[in-house]
C-alpha positions, 0 to 999 in steps of 0.5 A: 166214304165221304169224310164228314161235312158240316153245316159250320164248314159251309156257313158260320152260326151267325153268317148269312146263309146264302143258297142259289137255286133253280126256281122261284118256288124253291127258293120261296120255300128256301127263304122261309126257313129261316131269317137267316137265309137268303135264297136266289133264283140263278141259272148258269145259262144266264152267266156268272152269278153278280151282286149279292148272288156272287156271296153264295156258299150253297148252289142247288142245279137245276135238275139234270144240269151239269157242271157250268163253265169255269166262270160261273164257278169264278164267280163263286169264291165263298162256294162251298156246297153244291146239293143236286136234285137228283140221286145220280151224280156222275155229272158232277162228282169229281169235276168241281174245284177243290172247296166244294162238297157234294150232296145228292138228293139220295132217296128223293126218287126211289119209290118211283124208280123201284115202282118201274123196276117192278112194273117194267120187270112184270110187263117183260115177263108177260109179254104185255110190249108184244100184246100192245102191238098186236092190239095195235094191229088188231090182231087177237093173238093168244100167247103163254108167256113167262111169270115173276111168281117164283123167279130167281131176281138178282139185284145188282146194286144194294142201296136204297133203291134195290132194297125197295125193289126187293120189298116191292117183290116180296109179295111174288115170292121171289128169290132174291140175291143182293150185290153189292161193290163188298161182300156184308151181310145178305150181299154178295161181292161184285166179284162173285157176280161170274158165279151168280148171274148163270142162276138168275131169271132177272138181273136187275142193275141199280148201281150207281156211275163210277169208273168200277161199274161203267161197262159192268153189264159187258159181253161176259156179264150177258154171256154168263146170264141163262138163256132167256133171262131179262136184263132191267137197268134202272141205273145208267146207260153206260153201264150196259155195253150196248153193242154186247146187249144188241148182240145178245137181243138180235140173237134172241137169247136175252131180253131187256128192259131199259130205262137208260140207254148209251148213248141217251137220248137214243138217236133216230134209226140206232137198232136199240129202237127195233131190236127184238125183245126189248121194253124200252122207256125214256129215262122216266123211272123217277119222273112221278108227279110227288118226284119234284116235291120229294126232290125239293124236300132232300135240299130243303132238309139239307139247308136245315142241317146247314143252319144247325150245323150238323153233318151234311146227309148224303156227301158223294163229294167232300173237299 
């Protein structure tokens, strides 16, 4: 965890707050927080912050954007947050100079994405990818195919969106397993997964990117699920070891649904495309039209506990 951060550690009581940011509105809706803040449009592709930009101690990405070159930073010596947009926040952790803490936008997308887990975990079992092509085909091709109602649904991933996913489901009377990286209470162990995975229908993945969880769903993981079970990753594409889960689709023993893929975007003619029993959607689970609103709300929130020097929510990174 973190070590706390606050709003004094990034701007004194009586300094001038600031904030760079991607869009115009945000920072409309940033400079109407307080007389205090002075909020500036800045797009690294446009090169290193000058003037009045170049005092920044808060630089909001746009979203999806990665670390800048060197120079852009350079260019910031009184930086001292960096608040994304997004839950995830591979792309930034661990690659900022020393100094600079950072925040993510934590629960601003998981409504949406645990909306999809759920929708993507119930047209899988139902079948509705093959009965959409066989619609396309004009074909009238009555099948049974598998249910939610009643399944065992492991839940890889106990933060806020798997907590969702599993309020989301309570209504199919599943029967739900929570993993977590520890063992606490009402969540297993990474560790315990070999036992658990034999004994789950769904395997849902929500963990976040980190060197423990890249390549967690590996040939063994996929190995120890039952046959037929489905796999739905929510979380990141490197995640899954994308050449163990082509093996087991092309197998038919497992199925899949994916919002993430390694590598992403997935290239034309990669065999993810056409392998058997496989949803796959582009990286959308979080991307509803209130997803943008909420996002903006996490910073805005953020710059208020900046002004009133309070801890910080949602340090992934501290200095």
């Amino acid at each position: 965890m973190a070590p706390e951060i606050r709003g004094t550690d990034v701007a004194g009581p009586d300094e001038t707050l600031t904030v760079l940011v991607p869009t115009p509105e945000l920072a409309d809706a940033a400079g109407a927080l307080s007389p205090r803040v002075r909020a500036l449009v800045a797009d690294p592709g446009d090169g290193p912050p000058t003037g009045e930009a170049a005092h920044a101690q808060v630089w909001v990405p746009p979203f999806g954007g990665s670390v800048p070159p060197p120079e852009f930073l350079d260019a910031l010596p009184r930086l001292r947050l960096v608040q994304l947009l997004s839950a995830g926040a591979e792309r930034f952790a661990g690659r900022l100079p020393d100094g600079i803490a950072l925040s993510n936008a934590r629960g601003a997308h998981t409504p949406a994405t645990a909306e999809w887990v759920v929708a993507a975990t119930l047209a899988a079992q139902r079948g509705l990818p093959d009965l959409v092509r066989e619609q396309d085909a004009g074909r009238w091709s009555p099948r049974t195919f598998s249910s939610l109602v009643g399944t065992r649904v492991l839940v890889v991933g106990a933060g806020d969106i798997g907590r969702r996913v599993g309020a989301m489901l309570s209504g199919f009377d599943v029967e739900l397993t929570y993993v977590g990286r520890t063992a606490r209470d009402g969540v297993h162990a990474t560790a315990e997964l070999p036992d658990l995975l034999p004994h789950a229908d769904v395997v849902v993945v929500l963990v976040p990117v980190t060197d423990e969880t890249t390549g967690l769903v590996d040939a063994a993981f996929l190995a120890a699920m039952p046959d037929g079970a489905l796999l739905v990753n929510a979380a990141r594409g490197v995640v899954v070891d994308t050449a163990a889960l082509l093996a087991e689709l092309t197998a038919g023993r497992l199925r899949a649904a994916l919002d993430v893929t390694d590598p992403e975007p997935l290239p034309e003619g990669h065999p993810l495309w056409s392998a058997p029993g496989l949803l796959l959607t582009p990286h959308v689970a979080g991307t509803v039209p209130d997803a943008g609103p909420r996002a903006q709300a996490a910073v805005l929130a953020q710059l208020r506990r900046v002004l009133a020097g309070e801890p910080l929510a949602d340090v992934v990174d501290a200095y």
